[in-house]
Structure formats: C-alpha cells, structure tokens
N, C-alpha and C positions, 0 to 999 in steps of 0.2 A: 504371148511373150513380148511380140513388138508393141502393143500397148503398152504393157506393163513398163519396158524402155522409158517411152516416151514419156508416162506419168512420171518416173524419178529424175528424166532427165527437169521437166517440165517444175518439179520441188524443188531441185540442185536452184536451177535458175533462180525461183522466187528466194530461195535463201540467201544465194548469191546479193538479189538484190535488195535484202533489206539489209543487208550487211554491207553494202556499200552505201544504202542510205542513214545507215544509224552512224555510219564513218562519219559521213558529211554533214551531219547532225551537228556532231562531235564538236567538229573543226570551228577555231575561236573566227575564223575568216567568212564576212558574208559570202553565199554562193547562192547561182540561180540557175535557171533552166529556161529559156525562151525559144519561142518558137518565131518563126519566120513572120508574124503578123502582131510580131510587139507582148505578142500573151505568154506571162509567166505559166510553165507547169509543174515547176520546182522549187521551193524557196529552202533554205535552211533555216534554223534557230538565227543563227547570228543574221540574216538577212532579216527575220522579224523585228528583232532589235533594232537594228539600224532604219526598217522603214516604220517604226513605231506600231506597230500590227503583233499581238498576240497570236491572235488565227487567224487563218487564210487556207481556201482552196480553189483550185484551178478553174472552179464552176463559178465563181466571182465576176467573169468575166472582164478584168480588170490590166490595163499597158504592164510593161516591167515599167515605164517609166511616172504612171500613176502614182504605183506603189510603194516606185523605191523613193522619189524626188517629189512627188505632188505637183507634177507636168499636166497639163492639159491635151501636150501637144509634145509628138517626138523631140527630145533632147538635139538633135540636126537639126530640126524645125527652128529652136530657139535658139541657137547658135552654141552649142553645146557639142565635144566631141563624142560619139555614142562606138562603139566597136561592132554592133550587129551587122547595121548595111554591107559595113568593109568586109566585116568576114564573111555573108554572105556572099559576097561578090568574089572576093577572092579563094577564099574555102581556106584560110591558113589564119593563126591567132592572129590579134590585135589589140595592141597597147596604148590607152589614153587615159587622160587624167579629167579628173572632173570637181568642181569647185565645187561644195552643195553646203546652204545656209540650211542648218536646222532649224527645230521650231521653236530653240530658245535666244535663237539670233546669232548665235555662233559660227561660224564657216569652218567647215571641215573639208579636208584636202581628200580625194582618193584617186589611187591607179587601179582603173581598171580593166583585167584581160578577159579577154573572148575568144572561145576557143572555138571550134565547130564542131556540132553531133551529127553524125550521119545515121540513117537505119541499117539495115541488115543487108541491103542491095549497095550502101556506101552511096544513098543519098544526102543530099545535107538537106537536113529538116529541121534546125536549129543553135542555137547558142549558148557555151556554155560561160555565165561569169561570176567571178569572184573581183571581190574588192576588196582591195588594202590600202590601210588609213594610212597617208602620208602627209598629215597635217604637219608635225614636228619637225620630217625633213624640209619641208617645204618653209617652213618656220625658219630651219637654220640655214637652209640656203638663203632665204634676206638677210638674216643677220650677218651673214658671211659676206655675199654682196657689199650690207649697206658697210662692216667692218673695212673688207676692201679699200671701198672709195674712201672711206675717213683717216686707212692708216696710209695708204698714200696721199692723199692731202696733209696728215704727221709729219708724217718723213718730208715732205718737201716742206713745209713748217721748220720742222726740226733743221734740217739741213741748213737755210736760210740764220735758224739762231745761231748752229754750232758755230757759223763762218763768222757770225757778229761775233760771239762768244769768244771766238780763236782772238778776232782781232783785237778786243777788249782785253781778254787777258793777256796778249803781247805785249799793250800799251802798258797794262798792269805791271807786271813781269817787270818792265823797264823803269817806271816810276814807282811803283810802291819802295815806303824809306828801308825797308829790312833787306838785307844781303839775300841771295837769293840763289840756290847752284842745284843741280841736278849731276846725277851721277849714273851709271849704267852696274850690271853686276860686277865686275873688275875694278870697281871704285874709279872709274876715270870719270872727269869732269865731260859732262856733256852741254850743258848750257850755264848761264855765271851772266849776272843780271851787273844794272852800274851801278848801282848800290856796293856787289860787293867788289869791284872795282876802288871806290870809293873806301873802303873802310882798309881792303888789307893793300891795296893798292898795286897788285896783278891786274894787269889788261885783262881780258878776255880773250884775246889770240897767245894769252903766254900760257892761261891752262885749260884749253879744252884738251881733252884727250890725254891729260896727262893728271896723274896718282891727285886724290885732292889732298893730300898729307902734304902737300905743297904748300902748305902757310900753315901745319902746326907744327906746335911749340915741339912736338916731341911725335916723329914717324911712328905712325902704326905697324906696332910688329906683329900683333895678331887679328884676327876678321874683323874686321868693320862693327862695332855693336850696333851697328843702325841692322845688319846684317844677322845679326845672334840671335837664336831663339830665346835664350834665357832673359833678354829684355823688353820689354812689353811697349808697344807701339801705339798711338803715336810718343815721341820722347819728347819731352814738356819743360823746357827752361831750365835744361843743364846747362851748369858754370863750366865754361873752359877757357883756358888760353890759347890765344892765337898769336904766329910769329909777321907781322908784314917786311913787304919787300923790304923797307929799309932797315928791318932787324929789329925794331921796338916789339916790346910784349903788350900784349893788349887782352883786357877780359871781356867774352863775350857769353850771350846769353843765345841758347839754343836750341830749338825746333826741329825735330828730326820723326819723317813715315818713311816708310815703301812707297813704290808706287808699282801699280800692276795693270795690267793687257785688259784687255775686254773678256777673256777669260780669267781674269784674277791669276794670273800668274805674274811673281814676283818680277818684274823688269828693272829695277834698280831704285834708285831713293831720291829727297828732294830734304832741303836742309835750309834751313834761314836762321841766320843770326844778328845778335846786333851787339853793336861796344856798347857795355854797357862800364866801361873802367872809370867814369867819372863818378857817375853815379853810384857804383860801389865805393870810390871811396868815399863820398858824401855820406853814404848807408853807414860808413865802418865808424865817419867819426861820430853820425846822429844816436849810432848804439853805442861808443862810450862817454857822450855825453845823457844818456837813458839812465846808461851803468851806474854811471857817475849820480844822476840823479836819485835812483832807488836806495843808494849808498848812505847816501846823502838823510834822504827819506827815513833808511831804517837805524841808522845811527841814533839821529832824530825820534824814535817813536814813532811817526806819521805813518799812518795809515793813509792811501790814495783809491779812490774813485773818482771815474769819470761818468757824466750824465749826459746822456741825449736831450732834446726838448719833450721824451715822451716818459721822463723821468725813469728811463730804464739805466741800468748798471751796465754800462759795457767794457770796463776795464777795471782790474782793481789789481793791488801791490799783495806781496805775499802777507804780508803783516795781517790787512785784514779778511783776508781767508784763511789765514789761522782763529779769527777772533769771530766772523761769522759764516765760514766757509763760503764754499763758489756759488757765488749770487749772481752774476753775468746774466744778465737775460732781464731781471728781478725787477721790480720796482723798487724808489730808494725810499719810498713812505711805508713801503709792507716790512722791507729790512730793518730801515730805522726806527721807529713809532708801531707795529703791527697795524697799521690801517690799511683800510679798503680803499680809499681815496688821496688824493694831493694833499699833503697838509694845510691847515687854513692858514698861515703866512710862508710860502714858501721861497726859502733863499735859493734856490737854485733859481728859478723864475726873476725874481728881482735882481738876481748878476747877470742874468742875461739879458735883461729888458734895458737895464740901465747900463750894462757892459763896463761893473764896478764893481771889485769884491767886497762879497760880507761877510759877514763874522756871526756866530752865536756861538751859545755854550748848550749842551741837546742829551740828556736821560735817555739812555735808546734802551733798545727791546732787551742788550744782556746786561741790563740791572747798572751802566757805569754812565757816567757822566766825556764828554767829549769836547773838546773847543774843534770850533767845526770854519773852517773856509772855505768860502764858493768863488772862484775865478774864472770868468768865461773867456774863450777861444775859439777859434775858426780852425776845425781838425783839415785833416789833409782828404776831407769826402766834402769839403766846404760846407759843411753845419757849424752851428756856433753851439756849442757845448761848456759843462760846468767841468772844471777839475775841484774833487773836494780834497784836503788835508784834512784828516782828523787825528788831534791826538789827546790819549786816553790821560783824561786830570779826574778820573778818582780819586785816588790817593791825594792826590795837593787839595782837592774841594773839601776831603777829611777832616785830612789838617787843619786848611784853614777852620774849619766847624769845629772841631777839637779845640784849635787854639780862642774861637771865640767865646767856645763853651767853658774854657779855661778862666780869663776874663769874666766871660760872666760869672761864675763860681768867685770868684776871687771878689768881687765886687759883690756879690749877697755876705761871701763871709766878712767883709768889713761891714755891711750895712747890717748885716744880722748881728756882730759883736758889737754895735753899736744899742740896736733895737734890744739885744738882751738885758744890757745895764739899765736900761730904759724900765724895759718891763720885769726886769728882774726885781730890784727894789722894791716897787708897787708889790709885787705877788708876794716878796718876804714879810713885806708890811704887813701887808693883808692876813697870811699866815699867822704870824705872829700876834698881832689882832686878836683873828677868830681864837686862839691857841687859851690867850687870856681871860676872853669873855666864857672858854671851854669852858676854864679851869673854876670861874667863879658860880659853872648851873653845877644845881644838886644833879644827884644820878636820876636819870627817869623825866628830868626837865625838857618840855617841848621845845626849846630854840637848843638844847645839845646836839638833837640829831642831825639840826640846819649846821651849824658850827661845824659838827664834822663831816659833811658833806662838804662847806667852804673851804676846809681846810685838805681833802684829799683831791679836790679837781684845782686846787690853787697848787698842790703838789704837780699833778699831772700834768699843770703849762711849765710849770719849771721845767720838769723833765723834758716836755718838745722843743721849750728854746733852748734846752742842754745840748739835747741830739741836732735842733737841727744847725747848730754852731758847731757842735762837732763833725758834722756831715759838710759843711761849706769851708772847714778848714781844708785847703790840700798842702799847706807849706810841707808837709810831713811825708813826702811819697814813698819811705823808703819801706821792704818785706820784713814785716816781721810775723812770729807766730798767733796767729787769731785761730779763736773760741768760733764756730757758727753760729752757737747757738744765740749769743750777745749781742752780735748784729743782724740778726734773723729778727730779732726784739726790736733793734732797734729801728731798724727799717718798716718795722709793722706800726711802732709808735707813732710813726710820723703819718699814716694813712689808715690808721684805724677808725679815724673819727667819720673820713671821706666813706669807707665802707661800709662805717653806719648807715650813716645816712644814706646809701645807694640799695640797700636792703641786700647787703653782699654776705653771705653768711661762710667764715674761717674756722678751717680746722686745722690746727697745728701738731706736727707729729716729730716731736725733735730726739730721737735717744738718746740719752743719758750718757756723760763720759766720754765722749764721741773725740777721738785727740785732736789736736790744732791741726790747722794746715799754715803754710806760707805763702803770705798775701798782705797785700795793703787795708787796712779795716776801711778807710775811708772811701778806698775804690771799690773794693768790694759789697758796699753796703749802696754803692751809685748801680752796681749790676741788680741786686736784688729790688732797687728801689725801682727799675727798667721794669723786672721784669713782674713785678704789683700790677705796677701801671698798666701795662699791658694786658695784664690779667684781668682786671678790672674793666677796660676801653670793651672788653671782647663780651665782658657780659652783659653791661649796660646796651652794647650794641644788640646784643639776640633780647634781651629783658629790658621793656622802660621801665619795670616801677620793682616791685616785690617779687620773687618769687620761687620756690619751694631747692626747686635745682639750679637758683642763681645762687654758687656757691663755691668757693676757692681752696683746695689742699694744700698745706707745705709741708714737705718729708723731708725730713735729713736722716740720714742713714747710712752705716760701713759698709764699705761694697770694695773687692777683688777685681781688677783689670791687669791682663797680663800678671798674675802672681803680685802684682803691688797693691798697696792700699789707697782706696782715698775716700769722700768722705762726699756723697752724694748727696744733691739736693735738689729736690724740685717743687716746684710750680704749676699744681694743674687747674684748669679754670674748664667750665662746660658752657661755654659761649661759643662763639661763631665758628672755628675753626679755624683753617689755614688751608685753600684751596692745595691739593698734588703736586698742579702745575709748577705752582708761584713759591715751595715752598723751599727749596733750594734758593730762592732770592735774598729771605728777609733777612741775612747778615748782611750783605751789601749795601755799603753807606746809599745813603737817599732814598732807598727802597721802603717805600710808608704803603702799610695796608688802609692807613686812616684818610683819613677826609680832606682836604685840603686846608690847610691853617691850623690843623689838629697834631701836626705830626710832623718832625722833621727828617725821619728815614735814616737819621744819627744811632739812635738809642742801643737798636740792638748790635750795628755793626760795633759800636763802641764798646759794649759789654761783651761781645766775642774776643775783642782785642784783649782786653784787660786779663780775660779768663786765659786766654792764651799764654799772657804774661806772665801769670801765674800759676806755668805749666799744668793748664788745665783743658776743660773741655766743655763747649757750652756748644746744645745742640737739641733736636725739636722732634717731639714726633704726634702728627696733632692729623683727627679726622674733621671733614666738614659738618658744620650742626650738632658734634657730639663733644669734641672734648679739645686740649691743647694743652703739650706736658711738656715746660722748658724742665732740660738737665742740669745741672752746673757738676760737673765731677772736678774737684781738687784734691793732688796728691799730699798727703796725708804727710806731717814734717817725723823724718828718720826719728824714731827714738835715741836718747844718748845712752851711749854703754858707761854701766855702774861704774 
C-alpha cells in the first residue's frame, strides 16, 4: 500500500510537472532556468526564438550567456548588468535591463528579472528568468526626453516672439490707418486705437468702458449683430453710418469677428472701419455717369466690349448678350470670326500699340455686318485695355447694296433699251430677209430648211432682248395680278441657253389654270431669276462637265396653308446642298456660300424681302450632296364675287 502511495504520488508530480512545463512553453515571454555555474537547464520556446537556436539541451554544455547573447565571457565580465550573482547573493529577485544587438544589426532593449529556485531543503540552486522586450518603451522614452528639451527650448522661443509679437502689434494697433476698437460681452469699449480718434473724433479716455453706440447714427436697441448667431462671422465691409463728436454724419466701411480665450470661448469682438464717405460719393457719381453712359450706348444701338491684351472679353453691355450671349471669359476672335487664333490684322493690338482708335466695318459669326471701334485705356488694375463699340449696320449695308443694285438695274435698262433698237432692227431685217428668200424656195428646197431655222433663232433673240428689257425695267413697281406661269417662261428664256451649255438638264412642271397671285411681274421674275442661278452655281459646283443627275425641277402647284390658298413653287437642283449648320444663314444679306468674287450675299436676302412683300414665303429645305428645294409660296388673289 505504501508503495503503491508513493508511485501515484511520484505520477501526480511528473504530471504536475509537465504541466507546468507545457505552461511555460506556452508563454509568448522568453524564460530560462540557470544554474549557479552560468549553465542553462531550462529554456522555453520563446527563449529559442530569441537566442536563434531551434534545439537545445542541457547536455550542450553551453553559459546562459552563450546562448542567449553570444558572450564569450559572463555579461558582468563585459560590463553588462546580469541578475544571477545579485540574486544569488542576496536570494530575492533582481531587475536589470540589458541592451543586445542582434544579428541583423538591430538593438533590442530587454528587462530582465531573476527570481531564485531553491530545492526541497529551500536551498538556492539556481535562477529563474524571463525577459521582456522593452525596445518601444525605451524608444518613447527618448523621444519623450529628446520632445522635452525641444518643447522647452519652444516655449522659450515662442515666449521671446509672443513679447516681440505684443510689441509689434501695439505699435500696429496704433499706426495702422483703419479705426480700430475692441469691445468686451456688454459691448463696452475696451481698447480704441488713433485712427479711430481720428476719424469720429472721441478721445480714447472719453469711451473706454462706455456702450460703443456712442458714435452711431442710431442706438442699438437690440443685441449687437457682431453678437447674433443668425449672422455669419467674420462681417466683411458693411456700409454704415456713423455720427462724430461734432454731429456730422459720415459713411463708414466695416470689419467686424469675435474674439475668443485660449479656450475659444467667446470674450467679446474687435471692429475696424474706415470713412469711406468721399469715396462713395465719387462711386455714386462714377455709376451715373456708367448709367448715363449705357443709356447712352443703348439708345444708340451700340453694343460695348472690353478687351484685355490676351484678347479675352471681360465686360460687355446688355445689347450684346442679347445678340451673342455671356462671352466674359471668351476670346474676341472665336466670338467674332469663329477662329482658333488672333485675327491676321488685329485692331484691337494696333489701338493699343499706337494708343489711337480704329475703325472697321467686320461680317461676324451671326451672319450681320458691324461698324466696329477700338479705343484703348488704362482700366483701374492699370492695364491698358480696348473698349469696342459695335453697332449692327445690316440693314443700312442692304440698303445701300439694294439701292446700288437699284442703279445698276436702271442703268442696264437704259443701256439695254438702247442696245435693243440697235439689235432689234438688224434681227427684223434679217427676219424679214430670210422670210422673202422663204417665200421664193419651192417646197422640199435645201436652203428652205436653213431659212427657217434663220428665221426661228432670229425670233428667239428678239424675244431675249424683249424679256431682257422687260426684266431691267423697274420704273413700274406697283402689285398687280400675275400669271406664274408667264414669268416662270420668262425667267427660263433668259438662262436656257447658259443651261445648255452647262449640260444642266430641265424639267418643268407648271399646272394648268393655276389663279394669279399679287406681285410685282418684274420683281418677282428677279426672285426666280436668284433662284436659277443658284440652282445652277450648285450643280456645276458637285458636276464640271455632263452628267446624268445634273439636273434641275420646277413645280408650281395649288397648295392649302392655314385654310387659304396660294400658289407654290419650287426650285429643286441635286448639287452640293446646303450644310444644317449654315442653313438658317443664307437669307442674311452678305451671307454667300460662293467663292469670293462669285457672289455678293445680296441675292437671296433680297429675294426673301420681295417674297415677303408679297405676303408670301420663301424658305429651304436642302440635304448635303443630295438635293436643295427653294419654296416660294404666294397667296393666291381673292376671287371677285359675280
């Protein structure tokens, strides 16, 4: 039985003790076991770790300080502090640190304690220690340290500036030109610089500590707005009146925060103002003579821009923001001209170079003509800048082109009623003539058929210098009722012969009995003659020579708008087209698709007029590369009741 005892006590133990060794296995903390002669007989895991050794056993015969450090020689030896000897010597734990460079050059900080093992008699036979990494603390205690010495070397830095600081801004305080007062929460006046001595002309011992509604115009009956939450801080050059000692009203300009503790709690406010009463009125009279100027300006027509030297738009009048809206920012070459670059003679450059207005007359980008003036000035940012006028002479460039086209016309119909008698005679002659020589061939005679071919194309110039003296008459402007069909002829006679020759092939589609409309024959036979020409320009452009679908339609036809009648006609031509973009344009006088020399950008604005006149409607609907269909719709003349 007493055996038996002893063998289960003798199991308890050994379980005991692997269970305290698999504890200390466990534990992330290196630990060891040394004996009185430096020789480890215990390591843990985390002790392997730390002295880089996978395995190890006690039979090695190897220091703790070998193993743990890669010492030659006891840790005391090399001036290292070690906890064994002490606790030896004393039998009670021992706390020391110990600096150890690892083997990748590293320095790692560690505390470590020593506890002492006694045996069963409460000998001491050895050391027990763990080590914990104190690199970090050891890390933040320098930086702590060296923090230390730098923030007090700061602070006495700082100290040193605040006191410059104070005294600087005293000096400030006193001399800077803006009025200048401090207040506490009760709005009294706590400080009041010479400035505002100066301006409302209160001493400084007449309002410290007294209400600062002491120089305005009108006592605060309710909280201070410097005060009120509803208004957003800092306040930024509010206009007020102020009253001074001697009773004058004055307008001042004003600057109003808080000012708060080192805690940011509100302690009262701080306020600067300045008179600015001359200067507004200088402002009040610079803005109605502005007034005056715009008034001026839109009465006038004029449209105004101003240019920078980087030919940017930085101001413009209402006039032309209605005509090319808000361009501010813009370039005045992409607004006016659509270019990518300065134009190649540029008046704004030359009024400033030579600091001399100039003048042109300028086609801009919405289809009208402009008389344009560049005046340069020195703005109030001291650049020297262009101011342009522009004002819109469309309608007068019309005119005049109307009235020259006038003129002209007047001057072919005299030179033509001259050239007709001229050539008229000769072609009667002539007719006449061949008529005679008909009359004497038998039937079936070979010079009959010449004779009457002399005699129907000697017909055919009569009839073009008929028409075309009837077309250059305008003395007759007045509505009367016209046939379409008549000058639909007539207008072809005059270009049939050019259409031959162009290899232009005509198909005419006129219906029959089609009633008059009210219209000028003479004007209206100048719209159809536009719009030939036109027809024609468009196919010779896509076709140089011959060919199959170079070829021209004209319809007239009854046609219902709004329940009324009128009497449509068009014009379709399958040449070049008329780009999307552009084609909202081509009524506007000047506006030429053609070439330069080719075309004067009159024609169809003109022919739009006329049709108008005519309470009619002349209008386009044309794809690119396929086709182009001018309308002309005129209303149809009321029949008379029987």
């Amino acid at each position: 039985m007493i055996e038996e005892g002893r063998r289960r006590e003798k199991r308890w133990l050994e379980m005991q003790i692997r269970f305290l060794q698999a504890l200390i296995e466990s534990i992330s903390t290196p630990v060891s076991v040394v004996d009185a002669s430096f020789r480890p007989r215990f390591v843990n895991k985390a002790f392997k770790e730390l002295a880089g050794c996978r395995e190890w056993s006690d039979e090695q015969g190897v220091h703790c300080y070998q193993l743990a450090f890669g010492f030659e020689q006891p840790c005391a030896e090399l001036g290292h502090s070690c906890p064994l000897p002490e606790v030896l010597a004393g039998g009670r734990p021992v706390v020391v640190t110990h600096a150890h460079r690892l083997p990748s050059g590293e320095i790692r900080h560690f505390e470590i304690t020593g506890s002492p093992l006694c045996d069963e008699e409460g000998d001491l036979v050895g050391v027990i220690e763990s080590f914990r990494d104190i690199t970090a603390r050891k890390i933040a205690e320098e930086l702590s340290r060296r923090n230390h010495d730098i923030l007090e070397q700061r602070v006495a830095e700082r100290t040193a500036e605040l006191v410059k600081a104070k005294e600087e801004a005293d000096l400030i305080y006193s001399v800077i030109p803006s009025a200048i007062f401090t207040v506490d929460m009760a709005q009294r006046i706590t400080s009041w610089n010479d400035k505002a001595e100066e301006v409302t002309g209160f001493r400084r011992e007449e309002v410290i500590g007294k209400k600062c509604d002491i120089f305005a115009l009108r006592p605060c009956t309710t909280r201070c707005g410097l005060f009120s939450e509803k208004k957003e801080k800092p306040i930024m050059g509010k206009k007020c009146e102020i009253r001074t000692k001697d009773g004058s009203v004055r307008i001042a300009s004003k600057n109003a925060d808080l000012l708060h503790d080192a805690d940011g709690r509100v302690i009262g406010g701080i306020e600067s103002f300045e008179d600015i009463t001359d200067r507004s009125r200088v402002e009040g009279m610079l803005r109605a003579e502005r007034d005056k100027l715009h008034s001026m300006l839109s009465a006038m027509g004029h449209g105004m821009h101003i240019l920078n030297r980087n030919f940017e738009i930085v101001y413009q009048n209402l006039i032309l923001r209605e005509h090319f809206g808000d361009k501010i920012g813009q370039k005045c070459y992409t607004v006016y001209k659509q270019l990518d670059g300065p134009c190649e003679v540029c008046r704004m450059r030359q009024a400033i170079d030579s600091n001399e207005i100039q003048r042109t007359e300028l086609l801009m980008s919405d289809g009208r003509y402009y008389e344009q003036s560049y005046a340069p000035f020195r703005d109030v940012d001291g650049q020297t800048k262009a101011l342009i006028l522009l004002r819109d002479i469309t309608e007068e460039k019309a005119f005049q082109a109307e009235t020259m086209r006038a003129g002209q016309l007047a001057a072919i119909g005299e030179l033509a009623a001259g050239v007709a008698h001229e050539i008229n005679n000769p072609i009667n002659g002539i007719i006449n003539y061949a008529q005679i020589l008909l009359d004497e061939q038998r039937d079936g005679a070979p010079a009959a058929e010449i004779l009457d071919r002399v005699i129907r194309e000697g017909e055919r110039i009569s009839g073009i210098v008929r028409n075309l003296l009837s077309f250059a008459r305008q003395d007759n402007e007045e509505m009367e009722e016209v046939a379409i069909g008549p000058v639909l002829d007539d207008s072809l006679a005059l270009l049939r012969h050019q259409f031959f020759k162009d290899g232009i092939q005509i198909a005419t589609h006129v219906v029959e009995g089609l009633p008059p409309v009210r219209a000028n024959a003479q004007q209206l036979q100048q719209v159809f003659l536009n719009l030939l020409s036109n027809a024609r320009y468009a196919l010779n452009q896509r076709y140089s020579g011959r060919h199959d679908n170079k070829r021209l339609e004209i319809t007239s036809r009854l046609v219902h708008l709004d329940k009324r009648p009128y009497v449509r006609t068009t014009v379709t031509d399958y040449g070049t087209g008329i780009p999307k973009e552009i084609v909202n344009h081509i009524f506007k006088p000047f506006y030429s698709m053609k070439k330069p020399g080719e075309g004067t950008g009159l024609g169809l604005s003109i022919s739009h007029g006329l049709v108008k006149d005519f309470n009619g409607f002349l209008w386009v609907d044309s794809k690119v590369d396929q086709y182009t269909t001018m309308t002309v719709d005129l209303p149809v003349v009321p029949a008379t009741p029987a």
